[in-house]
C-alpha positions in Angstrom: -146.5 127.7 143.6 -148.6 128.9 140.4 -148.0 132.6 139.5 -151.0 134.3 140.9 -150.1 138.0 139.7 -153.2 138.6 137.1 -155.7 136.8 139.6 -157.2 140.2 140.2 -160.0 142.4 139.0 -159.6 144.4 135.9 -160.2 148.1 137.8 -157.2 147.3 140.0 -155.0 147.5 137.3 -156.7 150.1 135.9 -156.7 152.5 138.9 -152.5 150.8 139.2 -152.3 152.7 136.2 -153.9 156.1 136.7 -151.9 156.1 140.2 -148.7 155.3 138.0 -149.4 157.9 135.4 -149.8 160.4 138.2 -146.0 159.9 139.0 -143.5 158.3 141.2 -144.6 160.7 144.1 -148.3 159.7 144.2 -147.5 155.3 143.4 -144.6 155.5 146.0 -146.7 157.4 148.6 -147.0 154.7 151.5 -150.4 153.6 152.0 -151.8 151.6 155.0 -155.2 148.8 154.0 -157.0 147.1 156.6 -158.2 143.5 156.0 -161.6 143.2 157.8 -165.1 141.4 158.1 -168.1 142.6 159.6 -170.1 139.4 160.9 -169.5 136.1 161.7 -170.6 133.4 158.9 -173.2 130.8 159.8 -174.8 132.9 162.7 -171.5 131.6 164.9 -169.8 133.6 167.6 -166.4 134.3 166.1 -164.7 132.5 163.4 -161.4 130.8 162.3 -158.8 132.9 160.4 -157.1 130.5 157.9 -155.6 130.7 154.5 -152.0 132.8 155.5 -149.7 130.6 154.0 -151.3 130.9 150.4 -151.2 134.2 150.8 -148.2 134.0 151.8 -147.1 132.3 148.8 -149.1 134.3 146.7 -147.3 137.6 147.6 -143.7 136.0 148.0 -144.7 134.8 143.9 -145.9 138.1 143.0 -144.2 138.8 139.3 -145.6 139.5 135.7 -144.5 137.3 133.3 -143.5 138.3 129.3 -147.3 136.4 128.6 -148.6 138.6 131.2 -147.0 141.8 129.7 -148.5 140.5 126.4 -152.2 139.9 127.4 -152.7 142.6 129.1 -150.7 144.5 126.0 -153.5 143.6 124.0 -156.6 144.9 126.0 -154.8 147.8 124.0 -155.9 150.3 127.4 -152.4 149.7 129.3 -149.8 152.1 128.0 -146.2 150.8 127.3 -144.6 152.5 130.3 -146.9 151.3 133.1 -145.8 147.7 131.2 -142.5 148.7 131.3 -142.8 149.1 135.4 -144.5 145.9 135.7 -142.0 144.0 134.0 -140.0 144.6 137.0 -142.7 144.6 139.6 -142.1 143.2 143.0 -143.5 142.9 146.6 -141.6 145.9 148.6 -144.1 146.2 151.6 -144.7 144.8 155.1 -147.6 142.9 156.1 -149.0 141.8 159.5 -151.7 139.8 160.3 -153.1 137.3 163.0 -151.5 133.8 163.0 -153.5 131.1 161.2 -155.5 129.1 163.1 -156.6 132.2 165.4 -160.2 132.8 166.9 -161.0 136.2 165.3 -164.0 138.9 165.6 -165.8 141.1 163.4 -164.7 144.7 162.6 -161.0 144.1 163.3 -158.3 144.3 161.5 -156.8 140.9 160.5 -154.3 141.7 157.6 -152.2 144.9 157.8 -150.7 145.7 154.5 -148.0 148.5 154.3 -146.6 149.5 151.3 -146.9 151.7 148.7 -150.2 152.9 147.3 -149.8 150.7 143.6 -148.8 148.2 145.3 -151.2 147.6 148.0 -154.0 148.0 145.0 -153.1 145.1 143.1 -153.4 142.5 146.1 -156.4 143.1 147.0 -158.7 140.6 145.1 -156.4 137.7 145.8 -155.8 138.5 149.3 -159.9 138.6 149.5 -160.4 135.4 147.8 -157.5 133.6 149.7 -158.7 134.6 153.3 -161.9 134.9 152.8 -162.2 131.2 151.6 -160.2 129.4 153.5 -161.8 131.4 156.9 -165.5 130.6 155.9 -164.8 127.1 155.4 -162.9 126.6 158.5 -165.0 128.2 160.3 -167.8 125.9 159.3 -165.2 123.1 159.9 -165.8 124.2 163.3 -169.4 124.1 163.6 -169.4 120.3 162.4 -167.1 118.8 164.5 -168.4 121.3 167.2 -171.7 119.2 166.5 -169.9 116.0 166.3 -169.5 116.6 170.1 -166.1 114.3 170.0 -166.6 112.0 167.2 -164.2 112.2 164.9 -165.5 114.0 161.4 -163.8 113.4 157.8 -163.7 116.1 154.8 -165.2 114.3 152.1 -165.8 117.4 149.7 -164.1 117.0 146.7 -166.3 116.0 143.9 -168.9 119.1 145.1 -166.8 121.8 145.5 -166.7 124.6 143.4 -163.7 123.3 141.4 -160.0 122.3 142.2 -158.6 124.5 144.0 -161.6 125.4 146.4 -161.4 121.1 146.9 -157.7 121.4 147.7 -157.5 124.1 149.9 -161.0 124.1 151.5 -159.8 120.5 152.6 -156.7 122.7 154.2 -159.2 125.1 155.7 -161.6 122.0 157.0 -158.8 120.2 159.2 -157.5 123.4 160.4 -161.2 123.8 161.7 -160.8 120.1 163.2 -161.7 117.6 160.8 -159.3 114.4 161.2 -158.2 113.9 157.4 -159.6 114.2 154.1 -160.8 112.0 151.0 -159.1 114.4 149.2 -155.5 113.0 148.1 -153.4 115.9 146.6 -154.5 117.6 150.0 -152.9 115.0 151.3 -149.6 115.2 150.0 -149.5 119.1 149.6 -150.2 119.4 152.8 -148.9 116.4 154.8 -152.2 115.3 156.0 -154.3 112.4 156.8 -156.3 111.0 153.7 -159.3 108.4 154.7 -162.4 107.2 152.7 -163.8 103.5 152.4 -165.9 102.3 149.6 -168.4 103.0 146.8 -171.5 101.3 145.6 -170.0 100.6 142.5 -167.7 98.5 144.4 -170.4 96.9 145.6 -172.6 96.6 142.8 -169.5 95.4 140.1 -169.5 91.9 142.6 -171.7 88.8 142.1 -173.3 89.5 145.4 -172.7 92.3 148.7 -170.9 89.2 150.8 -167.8 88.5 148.2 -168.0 92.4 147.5 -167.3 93.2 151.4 -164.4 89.8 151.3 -162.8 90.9 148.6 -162.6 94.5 150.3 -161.5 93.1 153.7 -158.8 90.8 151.9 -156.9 93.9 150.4 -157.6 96.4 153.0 -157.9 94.6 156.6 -157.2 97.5 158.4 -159.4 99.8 156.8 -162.5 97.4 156.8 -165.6 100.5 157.1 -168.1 98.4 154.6 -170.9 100.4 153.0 -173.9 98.7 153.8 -176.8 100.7 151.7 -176.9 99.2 148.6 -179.3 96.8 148.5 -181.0 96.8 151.9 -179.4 97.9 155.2 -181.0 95.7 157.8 -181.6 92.6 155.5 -178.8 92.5 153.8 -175.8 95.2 154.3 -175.5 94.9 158.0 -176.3 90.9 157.6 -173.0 90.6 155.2 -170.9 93.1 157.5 -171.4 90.6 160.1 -170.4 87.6 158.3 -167.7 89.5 156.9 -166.6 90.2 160.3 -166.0 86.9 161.4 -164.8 85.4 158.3 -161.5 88.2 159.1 -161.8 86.4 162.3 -161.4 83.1 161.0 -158.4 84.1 158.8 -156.6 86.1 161.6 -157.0 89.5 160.5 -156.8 91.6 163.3 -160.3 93.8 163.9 -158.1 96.8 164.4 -160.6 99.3 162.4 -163.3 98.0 160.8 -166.9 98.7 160.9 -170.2 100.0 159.0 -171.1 103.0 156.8 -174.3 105.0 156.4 -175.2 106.9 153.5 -178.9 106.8 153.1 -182.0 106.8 155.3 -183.3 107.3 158.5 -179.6 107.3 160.0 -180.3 107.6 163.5 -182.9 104.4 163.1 -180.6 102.5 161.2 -177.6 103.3 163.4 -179.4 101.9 166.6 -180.5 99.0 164.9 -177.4 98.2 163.3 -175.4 98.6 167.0 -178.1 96.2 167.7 -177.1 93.6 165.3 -173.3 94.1 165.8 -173.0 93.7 169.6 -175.1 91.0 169.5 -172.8 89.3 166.8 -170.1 90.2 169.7 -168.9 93.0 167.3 -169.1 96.1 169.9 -166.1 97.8 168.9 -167.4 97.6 165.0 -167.5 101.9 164.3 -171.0 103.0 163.0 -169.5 106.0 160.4 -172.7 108.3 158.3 -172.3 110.2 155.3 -175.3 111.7 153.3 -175.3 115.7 152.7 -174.6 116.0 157.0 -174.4 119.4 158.2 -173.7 120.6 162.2 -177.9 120.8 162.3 -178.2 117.3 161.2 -175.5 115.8 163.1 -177.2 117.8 165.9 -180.6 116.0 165.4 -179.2 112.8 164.9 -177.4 113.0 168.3 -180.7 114.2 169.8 -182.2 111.4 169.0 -179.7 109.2 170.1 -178.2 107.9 166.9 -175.2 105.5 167.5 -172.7 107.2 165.2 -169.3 108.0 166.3 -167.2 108.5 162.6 -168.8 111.3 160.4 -167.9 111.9 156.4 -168.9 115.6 155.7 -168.8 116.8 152.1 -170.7 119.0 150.2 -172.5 121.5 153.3 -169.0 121.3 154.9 -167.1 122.2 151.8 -169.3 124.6 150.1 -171.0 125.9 153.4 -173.5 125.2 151.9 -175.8 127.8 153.9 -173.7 130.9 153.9 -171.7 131.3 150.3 -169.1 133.6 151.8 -167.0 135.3 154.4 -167.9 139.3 153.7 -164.0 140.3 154.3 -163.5 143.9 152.8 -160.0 145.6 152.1 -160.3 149.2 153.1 -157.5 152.0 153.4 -157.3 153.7 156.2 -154.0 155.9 156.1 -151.6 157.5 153.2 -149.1 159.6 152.7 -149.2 163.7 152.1 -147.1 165.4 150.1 -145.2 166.3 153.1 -144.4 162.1 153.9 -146.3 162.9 156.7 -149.6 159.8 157.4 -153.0 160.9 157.3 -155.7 158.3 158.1 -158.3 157.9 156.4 -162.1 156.7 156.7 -164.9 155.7 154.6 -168.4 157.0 155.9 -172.0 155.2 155.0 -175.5 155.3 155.8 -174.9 152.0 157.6 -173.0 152.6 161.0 -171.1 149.0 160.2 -169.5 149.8 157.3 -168.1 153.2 158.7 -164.2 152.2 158.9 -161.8 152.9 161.6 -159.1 155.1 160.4 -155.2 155.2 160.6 -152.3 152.8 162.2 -153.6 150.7 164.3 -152.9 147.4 166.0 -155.3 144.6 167.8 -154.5 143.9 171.6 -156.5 140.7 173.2 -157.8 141.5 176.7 -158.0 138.0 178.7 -158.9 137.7 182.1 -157.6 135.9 185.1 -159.5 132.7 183.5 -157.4 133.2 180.9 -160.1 133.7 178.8 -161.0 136.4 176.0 -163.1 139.6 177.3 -162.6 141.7 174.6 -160.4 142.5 171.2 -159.1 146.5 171.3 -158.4 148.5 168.3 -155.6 150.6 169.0 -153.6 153.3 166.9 -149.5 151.9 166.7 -148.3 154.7 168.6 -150.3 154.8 171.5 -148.8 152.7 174.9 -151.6 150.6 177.1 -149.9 148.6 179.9 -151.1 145.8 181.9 -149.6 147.8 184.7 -152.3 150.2 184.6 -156.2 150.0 185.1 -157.8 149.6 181.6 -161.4 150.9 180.6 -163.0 149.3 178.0 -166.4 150.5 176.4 -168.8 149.7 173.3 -167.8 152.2 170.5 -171.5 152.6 169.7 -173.1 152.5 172.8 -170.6 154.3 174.6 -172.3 154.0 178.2 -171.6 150.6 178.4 -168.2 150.6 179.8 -165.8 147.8 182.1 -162.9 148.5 184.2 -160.2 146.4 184.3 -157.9 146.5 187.7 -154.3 146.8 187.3 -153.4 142.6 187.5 -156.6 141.4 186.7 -156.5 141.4 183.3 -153.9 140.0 180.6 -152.6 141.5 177.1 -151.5 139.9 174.3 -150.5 141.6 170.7 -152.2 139.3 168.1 -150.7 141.1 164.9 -147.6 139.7 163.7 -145.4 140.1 160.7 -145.6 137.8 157.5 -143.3 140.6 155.3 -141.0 143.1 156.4 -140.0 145.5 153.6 -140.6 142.6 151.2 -138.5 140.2 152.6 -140.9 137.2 154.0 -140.5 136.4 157.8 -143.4 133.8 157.8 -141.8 131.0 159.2 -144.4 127.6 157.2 -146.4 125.1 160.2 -147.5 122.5 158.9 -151.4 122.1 159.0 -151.8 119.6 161.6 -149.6 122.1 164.1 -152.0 125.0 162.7 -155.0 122.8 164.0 -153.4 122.3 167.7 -152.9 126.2 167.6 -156.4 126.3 166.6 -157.7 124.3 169.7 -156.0 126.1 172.3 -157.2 129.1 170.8 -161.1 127.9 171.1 -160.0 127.2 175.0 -159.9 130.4 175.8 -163.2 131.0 174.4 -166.4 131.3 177.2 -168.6 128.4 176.2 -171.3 130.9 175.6 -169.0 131.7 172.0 -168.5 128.0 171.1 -172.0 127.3 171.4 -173.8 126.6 168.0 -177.1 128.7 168.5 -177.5 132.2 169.7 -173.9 132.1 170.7 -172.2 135.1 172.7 -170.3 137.6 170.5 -166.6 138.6 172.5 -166.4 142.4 172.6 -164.4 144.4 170.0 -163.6 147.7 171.0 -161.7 150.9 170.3 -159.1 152.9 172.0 -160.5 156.0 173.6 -157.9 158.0 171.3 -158.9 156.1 168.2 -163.0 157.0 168.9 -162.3 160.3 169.3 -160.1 160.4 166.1 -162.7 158.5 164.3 -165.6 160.5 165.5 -163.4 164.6 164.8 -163.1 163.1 161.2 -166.9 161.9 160.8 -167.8 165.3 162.5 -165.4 166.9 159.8 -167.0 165.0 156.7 -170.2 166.3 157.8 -169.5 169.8 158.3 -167.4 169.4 155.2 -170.9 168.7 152.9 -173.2 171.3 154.3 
């Protein structure tokens, strides 16, 4: 894993130093930062937390090296004793967070981090850029295959994302949102999952003619025989040599174990119902019908409106750009520090816009689920406070308080969803591999009301606070206030 210590923005280290040049009993004070968003990307009713294991990595790597010490040396702003301390800087706080692959809300916290004040500045930026990446895109994972409604959908990404490493670990992102494998290779093998593709044009095109092109394919790769049939003409000529090329494999005894036809231009839901046509007549009905061409969950959508014949679906650029929402909105606020005394004081920011008023203090996220076994509602609760499912539980909208539920004792479930990735800077992540990250993923979207999965004007689960956290929340915006006038 690279060393990601100076992938961070300039004022972090300069407010790292100003906190160090206070002195040891202002940088050691222990400070508490919420990781939060405050609405779901692409208009969707929740969204998929991913990217903990790189961040993960990220802090479990967290050193300055002599370079280091020597660029930022020269920005001739960074005095030699704050050098000095980072020379020996390392990782000494806890951090909790949801498990990767979770269904999460807006406003909630999703990464605790505990640890002292310097420290929990300089994480910041690459704990933002880490989760808020990896979230967006599988969370527009999900809307694709969502869309695919079953079909099985590819990541096909690479040569349009916005350079290596959003390739390599957007791929991650897109199979933990439920994509089947990637084109993308290194994502392979990093990450120990499937890698697919098929063919070029220039394949195609370097050939005397389409028919020894899609032979000479079949020859070397008879079980991976998905022939693109654009380049010339579809229905005159592509689908035409598929066919042939079909049952010359059957002549030569190669087993039709998968083989078929890609789209990547055109009216695709025409051209797929006229080439399913063409193939079951040539007795090729279990030939696969696989699109490409700058697909999105709206087009996929449309094309399975109109009855397009497509059941194999290579996503790239909307999928791993997402393409119409450039990114997640996750914020990194604190929200409780030390006093002089070692005693906690929370903490809140206030604003002009009621969203972006933060919840102060400790707190942890409980998941209400009902007898279904399905989510109600997320609740914001300070650490020390005791809710039990042994009691009846009221739950109410922090803004419009009047809207309120009662839970009976034994109808209703709890689940903590926070759990530890560093304990006093020892790391007691235990590594999944993606694919098992995935199947967490999908029995986290069961216990989602179809209402949330849905696509369009989708049902946002509740997230609410404690009655003890409002009315902290509210005494302190009540102080602010009185505090200006």
């Amino acid at each position: 894993m690279r060393n990601l210590s100076l992938l961070t923005d300039y004022y972090e280290l300069l407010m790292m130093q100003g906190i160090f040049l206070e002195g040891k009993s202002t940088y050691d004070r222990k400070a508490i930062f919420d990781m939060f968003y405050r609405q779901n990307p692409n208009n969707n009713g929740f969204s998929i937390f991913a990217g903990v294991e790189q961040l993960v990595d990220y802090i479990e790597n967290l050193h300055f090296e002599k370079e280091d010490i020597d660029y930022l040396r020269k920005q001739n702003i960074f005095k030699e004793e704050f050098l000095n301390y980072l020379k020996d800087f390392k990782f000494s706080g806890s951090i909790y967070s949801f498990l990767e692959g979770s269904v999460i809300f807006p406003r909630e916290p999703l990464v605790k981090v505990v640890a002292p004040l310097i420290q929990t500045q300089l994480i910041e930026s690459a704990l933002l850029n880490i989760i808020n990446h990896e979230s967006l895109i599988a969370t527009k994972a999900y809307r694709v295959c969502k869309a695919a409604n079953g079909d099985k959908v590819m990541e096909f990404g690479l040569r349009r994302a916005q350079g290596p490493d959003a390739g390599i670990f957007g791929a991650r992102a897109a199979i933990i949102g439920g994509c089947v494998g990637t084109s993308n290779v290194l994502t392979g093998k990093m990450f120990d999952v499937d890698i697919m593709g098929t063919m070029a044009h220039s394949w195609i095109m370097a050939f005397s003619n389409e028919e020894e092109a899609f032979k000479k394919f079949v020859d070397y790769y008879p079980n991976n025989a998905i022939l693109l049939v654009d380049t010339y003409d579809t229905l005159k000529s592509g689908i035409p040599n598929a066919i042939k090329t079909f049952q010359y494999m059957e002549e030569k005894n190669i087993p039709l174990t998968k083989y078929g036809i890609r789209l990547d231009s055109g009216d695709l839901a025409y051209l797929s119902i006229e080439a399913r046509k063409m193939l079951d007549e040539a007795g090729f009905t279990n030939a696969i019908i696989c699109a490409s061409n700058d697909l999105d969950e709206d087009l996929i959508q449309s094309l399975k409106m109109q009855n397009a014949k497509i059941t194999l679906w290579g996503v790239g650029t909307k999928l791993i750009t997402s393409s119409n929402q450039a990114s997640f909105g996750g914020v990194y606020k604190l929200v409780a520090i030390e006093d002089e005394k070692g005693e906690l004081v929370p903490k809140i920011k206030l604003s002009d816009s009621t969203e972006k008023i933060t919840n102060p203090g400790d707190k942890e996220v409980l998941r209400i689920y009902d007898n279904n076994e399905k989510i109600f509602a997320d609740l914001i609760k300070l650490k020390e406070e005791q809710i039990s499912e042994n009691d009846d539980l009221e739950l109410f909208d922090p803004i419009e308080t009047w809207k309120r539920t009662t839970f009976k004792k034994g109808t209703y479930k709890i689940k903590k969803v926070m759990h530890p990735l560093f304990e006093n800077g020892k790391k007691v992540y235990e590594n999944k591999k993606v694919i098992e990250i995935q199947e967490y993923t999908k029995k986290e979207l069961s216990t989602l009301w179809e209402g949330t999965l849905r696509l369009t004007f989708p049902h946002e689960p509740h997230v609410d606070l404690s009655q003890k956290l409002w009315d902290m929340k509210n005494n302190y915006i009540k102080q602010k206030i009185k505090d200006w006038r």
